[in-house]
C-alpha positions in Angstrom: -17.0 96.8 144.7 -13.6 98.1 145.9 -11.7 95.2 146.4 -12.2 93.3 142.5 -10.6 96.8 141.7 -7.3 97.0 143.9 -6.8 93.8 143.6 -6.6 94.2 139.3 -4.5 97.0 139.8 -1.3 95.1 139.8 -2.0 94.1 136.4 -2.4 97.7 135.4 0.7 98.3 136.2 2.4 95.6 134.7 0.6 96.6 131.1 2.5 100.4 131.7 5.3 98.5 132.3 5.3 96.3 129.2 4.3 99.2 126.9 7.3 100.9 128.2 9.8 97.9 127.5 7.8 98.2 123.8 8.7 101.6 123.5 12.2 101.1 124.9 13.1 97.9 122.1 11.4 100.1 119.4 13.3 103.3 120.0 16.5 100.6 119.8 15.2 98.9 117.0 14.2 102.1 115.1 18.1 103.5 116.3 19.6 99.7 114.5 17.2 100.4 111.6 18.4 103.9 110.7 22.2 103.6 111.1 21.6 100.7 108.7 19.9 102.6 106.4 22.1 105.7 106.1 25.0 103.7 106.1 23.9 101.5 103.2 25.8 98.4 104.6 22.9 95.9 104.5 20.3 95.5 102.2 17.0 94.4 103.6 13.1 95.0 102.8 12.5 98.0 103.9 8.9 97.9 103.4 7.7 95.5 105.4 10.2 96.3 107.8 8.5 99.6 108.1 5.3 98.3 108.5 6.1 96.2 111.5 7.9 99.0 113.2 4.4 100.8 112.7 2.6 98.1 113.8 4.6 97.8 117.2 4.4 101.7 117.8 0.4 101.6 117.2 0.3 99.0 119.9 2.3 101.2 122.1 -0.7 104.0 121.5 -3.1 102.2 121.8 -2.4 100.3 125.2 -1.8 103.6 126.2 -5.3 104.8 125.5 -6.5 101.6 126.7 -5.4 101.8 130.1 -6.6 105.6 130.7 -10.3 103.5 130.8 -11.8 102.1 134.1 -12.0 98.8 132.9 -9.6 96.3 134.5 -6.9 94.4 132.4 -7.2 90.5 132.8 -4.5 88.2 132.7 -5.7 86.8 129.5 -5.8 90.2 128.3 -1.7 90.4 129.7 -1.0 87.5 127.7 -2.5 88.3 124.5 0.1 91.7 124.2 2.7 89.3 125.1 1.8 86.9 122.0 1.1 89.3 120.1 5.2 91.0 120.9 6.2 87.5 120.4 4.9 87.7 117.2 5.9 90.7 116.1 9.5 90.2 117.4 9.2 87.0 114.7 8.2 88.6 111.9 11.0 91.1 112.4 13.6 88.7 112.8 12.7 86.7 109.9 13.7 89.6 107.7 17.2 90.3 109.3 18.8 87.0 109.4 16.3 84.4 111.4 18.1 82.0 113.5 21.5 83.8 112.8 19.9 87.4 114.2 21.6 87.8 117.9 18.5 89.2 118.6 17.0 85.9 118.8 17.4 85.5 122.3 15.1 88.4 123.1 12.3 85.6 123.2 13.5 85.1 126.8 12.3 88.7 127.8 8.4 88.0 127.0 8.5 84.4 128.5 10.6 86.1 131.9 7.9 88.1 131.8 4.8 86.1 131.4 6.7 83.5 134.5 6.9 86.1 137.0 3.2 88.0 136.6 1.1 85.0 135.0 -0.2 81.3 136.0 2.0 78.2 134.4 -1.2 77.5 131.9 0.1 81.2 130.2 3.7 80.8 130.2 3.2 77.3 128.4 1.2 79.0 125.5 3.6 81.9 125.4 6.6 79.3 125.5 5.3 77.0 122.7 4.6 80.0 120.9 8.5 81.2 121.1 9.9 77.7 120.3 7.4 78.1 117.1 8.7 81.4 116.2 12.3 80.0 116.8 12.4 77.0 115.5 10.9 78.4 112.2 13.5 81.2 111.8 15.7 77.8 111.8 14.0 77.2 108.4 12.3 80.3 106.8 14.5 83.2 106.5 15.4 86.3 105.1 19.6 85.9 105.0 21.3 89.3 105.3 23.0 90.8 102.4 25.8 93.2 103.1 27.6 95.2 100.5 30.7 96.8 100.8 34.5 95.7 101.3 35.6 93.4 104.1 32.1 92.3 104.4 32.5 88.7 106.4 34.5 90.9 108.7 31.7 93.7 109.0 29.6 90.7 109.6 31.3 89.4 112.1 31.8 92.5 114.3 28.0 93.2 113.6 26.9 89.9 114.9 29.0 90.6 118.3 27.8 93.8 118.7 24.2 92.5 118.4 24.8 90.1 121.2 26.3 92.8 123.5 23.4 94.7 122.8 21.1 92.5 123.1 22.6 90.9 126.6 22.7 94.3 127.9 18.9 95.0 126.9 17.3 92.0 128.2 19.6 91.8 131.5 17.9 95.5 132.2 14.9 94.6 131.5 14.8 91.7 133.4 16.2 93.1 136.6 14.4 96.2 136.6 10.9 96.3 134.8 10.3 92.2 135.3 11.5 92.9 139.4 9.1 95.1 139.4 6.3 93.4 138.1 6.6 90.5 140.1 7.0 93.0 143.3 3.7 94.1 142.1 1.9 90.5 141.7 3.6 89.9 145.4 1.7 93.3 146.9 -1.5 91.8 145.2 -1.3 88.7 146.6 -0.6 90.3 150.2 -4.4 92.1 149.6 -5.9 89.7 148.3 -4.6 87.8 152.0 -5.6 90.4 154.2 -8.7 90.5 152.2 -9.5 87.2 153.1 -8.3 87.7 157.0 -10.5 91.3 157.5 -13.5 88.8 156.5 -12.5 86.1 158.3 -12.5 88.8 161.2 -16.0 89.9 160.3 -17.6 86.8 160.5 -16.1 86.6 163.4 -17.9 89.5 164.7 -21.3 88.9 163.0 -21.2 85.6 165.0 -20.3 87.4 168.7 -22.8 89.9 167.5 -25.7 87.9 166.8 -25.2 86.0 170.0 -24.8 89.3 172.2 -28.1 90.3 170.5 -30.0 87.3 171.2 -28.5 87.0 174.7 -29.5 90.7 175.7 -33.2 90.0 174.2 -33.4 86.7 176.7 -32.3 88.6 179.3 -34.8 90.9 179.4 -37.6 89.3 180.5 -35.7 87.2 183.2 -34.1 90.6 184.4 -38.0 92.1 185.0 -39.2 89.3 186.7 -36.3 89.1 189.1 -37.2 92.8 189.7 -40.7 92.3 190.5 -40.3 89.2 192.8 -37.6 90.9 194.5 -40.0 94.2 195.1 -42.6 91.8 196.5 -39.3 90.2 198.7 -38.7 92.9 200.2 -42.7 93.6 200.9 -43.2 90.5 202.5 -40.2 90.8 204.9 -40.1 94.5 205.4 -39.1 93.5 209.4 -35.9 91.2 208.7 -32.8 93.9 208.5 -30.3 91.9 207.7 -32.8 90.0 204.7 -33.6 93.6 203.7 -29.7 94.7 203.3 -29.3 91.6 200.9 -32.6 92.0 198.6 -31.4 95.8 198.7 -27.7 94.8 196.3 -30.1 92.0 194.9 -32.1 94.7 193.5 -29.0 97.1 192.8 -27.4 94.1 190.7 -30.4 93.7 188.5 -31.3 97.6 188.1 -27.2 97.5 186.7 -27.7 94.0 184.5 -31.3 96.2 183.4 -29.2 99.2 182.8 -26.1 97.9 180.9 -28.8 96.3 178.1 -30.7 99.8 177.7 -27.4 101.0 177.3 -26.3 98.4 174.4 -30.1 99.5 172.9 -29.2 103.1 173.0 -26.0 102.7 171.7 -26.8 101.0 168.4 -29.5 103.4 167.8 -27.1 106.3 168.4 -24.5 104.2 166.1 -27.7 103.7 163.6 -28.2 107.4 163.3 -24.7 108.4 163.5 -25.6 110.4 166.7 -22.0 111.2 167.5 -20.5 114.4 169.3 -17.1 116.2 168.5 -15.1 115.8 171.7 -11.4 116.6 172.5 -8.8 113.8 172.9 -8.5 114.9 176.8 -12.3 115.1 177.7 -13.1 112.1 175.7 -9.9 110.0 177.7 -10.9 111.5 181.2 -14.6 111.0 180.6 -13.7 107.0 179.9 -12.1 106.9 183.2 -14.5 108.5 185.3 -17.2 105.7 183.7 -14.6 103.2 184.2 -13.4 104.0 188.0 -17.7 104.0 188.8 -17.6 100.1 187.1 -14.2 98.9 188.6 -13.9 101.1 192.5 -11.5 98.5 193.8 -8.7 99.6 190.7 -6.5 102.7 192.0 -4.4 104.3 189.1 -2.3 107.1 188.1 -3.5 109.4 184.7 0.0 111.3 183.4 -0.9 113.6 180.1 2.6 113.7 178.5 1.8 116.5 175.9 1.2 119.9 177.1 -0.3 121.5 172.9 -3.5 121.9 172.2 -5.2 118.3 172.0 -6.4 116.8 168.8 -9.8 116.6 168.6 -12.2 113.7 167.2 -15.6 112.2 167.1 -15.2 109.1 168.9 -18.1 106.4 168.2 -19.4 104.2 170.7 -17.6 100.9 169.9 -14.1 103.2 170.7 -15.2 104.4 174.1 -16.2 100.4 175.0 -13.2 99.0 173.4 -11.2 101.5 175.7 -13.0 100.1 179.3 -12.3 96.6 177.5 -8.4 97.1 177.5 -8.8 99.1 181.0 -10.9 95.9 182.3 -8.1 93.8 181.3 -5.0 95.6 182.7 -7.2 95.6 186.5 -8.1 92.0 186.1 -4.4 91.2 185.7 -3.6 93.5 188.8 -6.2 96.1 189.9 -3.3 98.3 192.0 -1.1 101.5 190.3 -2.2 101.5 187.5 -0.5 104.0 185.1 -2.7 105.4 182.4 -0.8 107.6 179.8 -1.9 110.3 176.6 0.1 111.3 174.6 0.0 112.4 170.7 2.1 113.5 167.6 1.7 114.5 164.1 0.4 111.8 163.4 -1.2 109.6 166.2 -2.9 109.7 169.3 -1.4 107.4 171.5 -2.6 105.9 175.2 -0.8 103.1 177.1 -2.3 101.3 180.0 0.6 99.8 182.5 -0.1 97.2 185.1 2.0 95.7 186.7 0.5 91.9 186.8 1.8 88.5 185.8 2.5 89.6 182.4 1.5 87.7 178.9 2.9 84.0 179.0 5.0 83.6 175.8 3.4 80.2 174.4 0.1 82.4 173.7 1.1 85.4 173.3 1.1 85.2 169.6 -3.0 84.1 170.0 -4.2 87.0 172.3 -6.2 88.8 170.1 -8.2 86.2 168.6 -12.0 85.3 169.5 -12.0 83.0 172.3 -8.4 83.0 173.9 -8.2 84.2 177.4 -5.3 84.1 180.1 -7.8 84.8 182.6 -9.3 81.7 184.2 -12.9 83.7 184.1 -14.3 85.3 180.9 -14.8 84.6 177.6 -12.1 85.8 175.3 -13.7 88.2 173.7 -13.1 91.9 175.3 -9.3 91.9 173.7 -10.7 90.9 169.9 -13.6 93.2 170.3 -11.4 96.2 170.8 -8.7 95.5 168.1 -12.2 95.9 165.5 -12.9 98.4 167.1 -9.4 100.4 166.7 -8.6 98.5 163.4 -12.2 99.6 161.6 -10.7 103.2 162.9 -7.2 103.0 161.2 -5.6 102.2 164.8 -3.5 99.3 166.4 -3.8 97.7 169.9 -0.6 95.9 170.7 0.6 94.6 174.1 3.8 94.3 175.4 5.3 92.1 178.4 8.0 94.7 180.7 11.5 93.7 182.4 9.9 94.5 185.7 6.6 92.8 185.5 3.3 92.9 184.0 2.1 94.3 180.6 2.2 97.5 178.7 -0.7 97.7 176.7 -0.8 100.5 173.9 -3.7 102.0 171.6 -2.9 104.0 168.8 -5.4 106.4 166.7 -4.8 108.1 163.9 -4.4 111.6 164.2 -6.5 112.9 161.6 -9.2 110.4 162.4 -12.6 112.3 161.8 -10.5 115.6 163.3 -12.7 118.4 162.6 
């Protein structure tokens, strides 16, 4: 239910913006009104003119009230407050001169306006509804009256003023408030795409999950089997030595295979119940390795701790801790010798890099690595790298990786400080 709302939000926006470009035009409209009035230079109906001055200023209220609510504006909603400042904008013009009002050309503002936050279908309505408004002021008018001496020359000087004024209006308006609107549309459509790319990334990961699930389930009952008949091997043959040495790791590699799926169990139910302890930054890294070195022996590496303050502390879940001994597995597959292993952390992120010192990432995939399924290794399946960029990304952190002048690849995991930091 989140995402229908941030992704309206733009829209929100845009309706402050327009009732601010309303209150703006009235408060110069209202300004044009009263020097007219108090000079007594031109005659008009002041009635009417009133009214619509009211109108527009109970449409600034009211939007106003309208968007303290929880309710999302639409775009047909958008476009409706446009017509209906088309229309108002007509009605004014029509007593002050029609057609011959410099203030005609404000039409453009609303139609910029509907073009850079609304779909073509709306700016055609609101367009054929300004050429309506125009081309009728054309016709049906109000002329002004002005009273006084040297009146074509008042007129005159009036009429440029007006179209100084009214430049200088719309040309702010435009580049500021109708910038800004479309800067907002542009943000919305940059959600709405990594919207569709975090679920493109989930089913992604239902898909490897389901398949790991089913996977460990078959296993299991091949895994017992191979334990029992290799129990009865070694039974039978209790005299052969060298037989006896081999059934011996036989039995080793399927008590780990029988291990590493209870594991999987008891993490998702730990996961399930939220069975996580507080642990600092330190403990959590060195405990990681220490699991790690038991699984990978043959690696040798080098552990620096850069910061000397007191670690951060978090509450690191499962998947974190695997996608950790994922990015460790890859950095000793590419070259299992000097590793250099590095934790460091500032106000805002905890950061550990992982140097080896292999072949490095070839440049015509390096832009792939990442996703489900690409591998540089010529064993594997592609998946340890996008399983623990989930992992990190579910947690507010980045894994990127990084080829280095002398060799080999710098691979870096960043957490968010604060994360769950108790």
């Amino acid at each position: 239910m989140l995402a229908p709302i941030q992704l309206l939000s733009a829209s929100s926006q845009n309706m402050w913006r327009l009732t601010w470009i309303r209150l703006l035009v009235l408060i110069a409209q209202v300004a044009a009104f009263g020097f007219a009035y108090l000079s007594a230079t031109v005659i008009l109906a002041w009635m009417p003119v009133l009214v619509l001055l009211a109108l527009s200023l109970s449409m600034c209220i009211l939007t106003g009230l309208r968007l303290r609510g929880s309710w999302p504006v639409t775009e047909l909603e958008f476009a409706l407050h446009l017509a209906m400042d088309v229309f108002i904008h007509s009605c004014l013009l029509y007593y002050v001169g029609g057609s011959t009002n410099p203030f005609v050309a404000y039409y453009l503002v609303p139609l910029t306006i509907a073009a850079a936050t609304l779909p073509w279908l709306y700016s055609i309505v609101l367009s054929g509804l300004a050429l309506s408004g125009y081309t009728a002021l054309l016709i049906w008018y109000r002329p002004l009256h002005l009273q006084g001496e040297h009146v074509d020359e008042l007129l005159i000087n009036l009429h440029l003023f007006g179209m100084w004024l009214n430049f200088a209006l719309s040309a702010a308006f435009i580049t500021f408030f109708v910038s800004k609107m479309s800067e907002a549309v542009r943000e919305q459509d940059q959600l709405r795409a990594a919207r569709r790319e975090d679920s493109m990334r989930d089913q992604q990961l239902l898909a490897v999950a389901t398949q790991a699930a089913g996977a460990a389930h078959e296993l299991s009952t091949p895994l017992s089997t191979m334990s029992v008949l290799l129990a009865e091997l070694r039974h039978a043959h209790r005299d052969e030595t060298e037989l006896q040495e081999d059934l011996i790791l036989l039995q080793e590699q399927v008590k780990l295979c029988k291990g590493t799926l209870q594991q999987l169990v008891r993490a998702a139910e730990a996961d399930r119940r939220q069975a996580i302890e507080k642990q600092s930054v330190v403990g959590w890294l060195e405990g990681a390795l220490n699991r790690w070195h038991l699984m990978r022996p043959e690696a040798t590496y080098h552990y620096q701790l850069v910061n000397t303050n007191l670690a951060p502390v978090l509450l690191p879940p499962v998947d974190l801790t695997q996608a950790l001994l994922n990015l460790l597995n890859n950095a000793a597959d590419a070259c299992p010798d000097n590793l250099l292993i590095r934790l460091d952390w500032d106000s805002q992120w905890i950061i550990i890099t992982i140097r080896d010192y292999g072949a490095g990432v070839p440049l015509a995939i390096a832009e792939q690595l990442g996703k489900p399924f690409i591998t540089t290794k010529g064993k594997g399946f592609g998946l340890g790298l996008f399983l623990s960029q989930i992992s990190v990304i579910r947690l507010g952190g980045t894994v990127k990786l990084y080829n280095q002048e002398g060799g080999g690849t710098l691979t870096e995991l960043r957490l968010p400080r604060m994360y769950k930091e108790l």
